[in-house]
C-alpha positions in Angstrom: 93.4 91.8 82.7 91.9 90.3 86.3 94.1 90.9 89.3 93.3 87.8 91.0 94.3 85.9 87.4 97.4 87.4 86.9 98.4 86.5 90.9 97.3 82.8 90.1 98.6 82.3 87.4 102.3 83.5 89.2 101.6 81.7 91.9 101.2 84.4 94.4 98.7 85.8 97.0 98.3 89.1 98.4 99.1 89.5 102.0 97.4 90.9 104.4 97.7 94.7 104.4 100.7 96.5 106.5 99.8 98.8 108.9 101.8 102.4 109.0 104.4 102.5 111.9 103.7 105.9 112.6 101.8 109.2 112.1 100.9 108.9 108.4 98.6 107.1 106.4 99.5 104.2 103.8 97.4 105.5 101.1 97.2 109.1 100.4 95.0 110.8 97.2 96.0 114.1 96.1 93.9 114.5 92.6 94.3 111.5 90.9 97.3 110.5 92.2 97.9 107.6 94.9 101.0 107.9 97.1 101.5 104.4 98.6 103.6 104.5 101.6 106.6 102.6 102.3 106.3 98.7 102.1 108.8 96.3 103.9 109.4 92.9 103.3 106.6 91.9 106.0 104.1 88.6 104.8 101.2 88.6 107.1 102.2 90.5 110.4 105.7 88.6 110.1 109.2 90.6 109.5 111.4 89.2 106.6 115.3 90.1 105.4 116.1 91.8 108.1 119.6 92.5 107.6 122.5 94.3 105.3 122.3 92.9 101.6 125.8 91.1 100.2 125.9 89.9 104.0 122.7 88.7 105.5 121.0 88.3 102.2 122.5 87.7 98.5 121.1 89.7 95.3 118.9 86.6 95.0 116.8 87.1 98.4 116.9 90.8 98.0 115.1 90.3 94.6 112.6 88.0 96.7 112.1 91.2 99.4 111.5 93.8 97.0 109.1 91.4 94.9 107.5 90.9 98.8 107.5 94.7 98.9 105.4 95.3 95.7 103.0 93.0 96.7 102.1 94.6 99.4 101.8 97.7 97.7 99.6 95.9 95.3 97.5 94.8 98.5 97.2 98.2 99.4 96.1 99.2 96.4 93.5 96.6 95.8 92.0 97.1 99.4 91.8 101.1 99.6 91.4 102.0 95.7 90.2 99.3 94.3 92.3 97.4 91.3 89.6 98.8 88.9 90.1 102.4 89.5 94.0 102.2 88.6 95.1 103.8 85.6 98.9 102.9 85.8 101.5 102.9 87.9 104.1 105.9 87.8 106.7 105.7 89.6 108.7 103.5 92.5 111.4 104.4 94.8 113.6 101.7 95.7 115.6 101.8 99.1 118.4 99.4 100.0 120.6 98.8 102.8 124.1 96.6 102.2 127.2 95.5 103.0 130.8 97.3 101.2 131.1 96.0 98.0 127.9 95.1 97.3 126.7 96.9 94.5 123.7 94.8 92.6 120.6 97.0 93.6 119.2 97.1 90.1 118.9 93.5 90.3 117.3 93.4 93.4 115.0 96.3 92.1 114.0 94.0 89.1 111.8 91.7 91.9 109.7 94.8 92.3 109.8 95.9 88.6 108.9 91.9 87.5 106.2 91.8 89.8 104.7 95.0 89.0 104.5 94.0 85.1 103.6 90.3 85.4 100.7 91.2 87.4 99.3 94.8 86.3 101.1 94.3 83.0 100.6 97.3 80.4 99.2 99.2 83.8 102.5 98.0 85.7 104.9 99.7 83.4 106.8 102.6 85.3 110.5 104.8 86.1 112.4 104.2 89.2 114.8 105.4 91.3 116.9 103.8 93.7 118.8 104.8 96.7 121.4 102.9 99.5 120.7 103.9 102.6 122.6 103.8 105.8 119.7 102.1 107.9 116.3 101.5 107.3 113.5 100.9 110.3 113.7 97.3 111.5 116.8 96.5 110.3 114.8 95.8 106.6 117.0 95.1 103.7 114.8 97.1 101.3 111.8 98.9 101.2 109.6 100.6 98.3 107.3 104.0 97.5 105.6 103.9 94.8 102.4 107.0 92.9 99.5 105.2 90.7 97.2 107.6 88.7 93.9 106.5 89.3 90.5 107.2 88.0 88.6 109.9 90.3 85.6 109.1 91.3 83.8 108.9 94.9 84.1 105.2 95.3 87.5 105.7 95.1 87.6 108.2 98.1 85.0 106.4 100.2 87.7 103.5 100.9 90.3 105.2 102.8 
C-alpha cells in the first residue's frame, strides 16, 4: 500500500499541515502511541463549515468536513512520523456542533471513517466515539482526535 497511490487514486491531496492554536503540540509520542491533535475543517490556511450542522451545513457537507478533518490528520501524520512508521490507526473522536433536531452525526462521522480506510486501508481500520458539542473554536462544524500505534524507532522521534 503507497500513500501517495491510495490519495491519487481518490482524488485527493494532503493539505498543508495545521498549525496548533495554542499551547500544545499537534503530534505527541508517548511509547508507541501518536496522539494527533484536534483537526478542523481548514484546507491550506483557509477556514471551512463554519457553522451549526442541520442549519449552515446538511449531513452531506458535514461528511465533506470530517473527510477534510482526517486528511489533515493524515498530513500530520505523514510529515511528523512518517507514513512508513504507522502500524494502525486506533482510535478517533468525532466532535460535532448542530442545530435541534439534527441528529445524523454517524453519517457525518463516516467522511472521516471512509477516508481513513480508502487511504490507509487494513492500517485505517479503527473504534470511534462521537460527541455534540455546544461550541467548538471558530465556529467549526466538526472537528477530530485521533491515537496511531506506530513503530518506535529514532527516526520517528527526530521529526517532531
Amino acid at each position: 500500500m503507497n500513500l501517495i497511490d491510495n490519495l491519487t487514486k481518490h482524488k485527493l491531496e494532503l493539505p498543508e499541515l495545521t498549525s496548533p492554536g495554542g499551547s500544545y503540540v499537534s503530534v505527541n509520542i508517548r511509547g508507541n502511541i501518536a496522539y494527533i491533535a484536534i483537526q478542523f475543517p481548514i484546507k491550506n490556511g483557509d477556514y471551512l463549515y463554519q457553522g451549526e450542522l442541520g442549519k449552515a451545513f446538511s449531513t452531506e457537507d458535514g461528511y465533506k468536513a470530517m473527510k477534510l478533518c482526517a486528511l489533515n490528520a493524515i498530513a500530520q501524520i505523514n510529515a511528523k512520523i512518517g507514513f512508513e512508521n504507522i502500524i494502525g490507526l486506533n482510535h478517533i473522536d468525532a466532535y460535532y456542533q448542530s442545530s435541534g433536531n439534527w441528529d445524523d452525526s454517524p453519517l457525518v462521522v463516516n467522511g472521516a471513517s471512509d477516508l481513513f480506510v480508502n487511504i490507509l486501508e487494513e492500517k485505517g481500520v479503527h473504534t470511534r466515539a462521537i460527541f455534540g458539542v455546544e461550541k467548538l473554536p471558530r465556529n467549526f462544524s466538526v472537528g477530530l482526535t485521533c491515537t496511531f500505534t506506530i513503530k518506535k524507532n529514532s527516526t520517528t522521534l527526530s521529526k517532531l
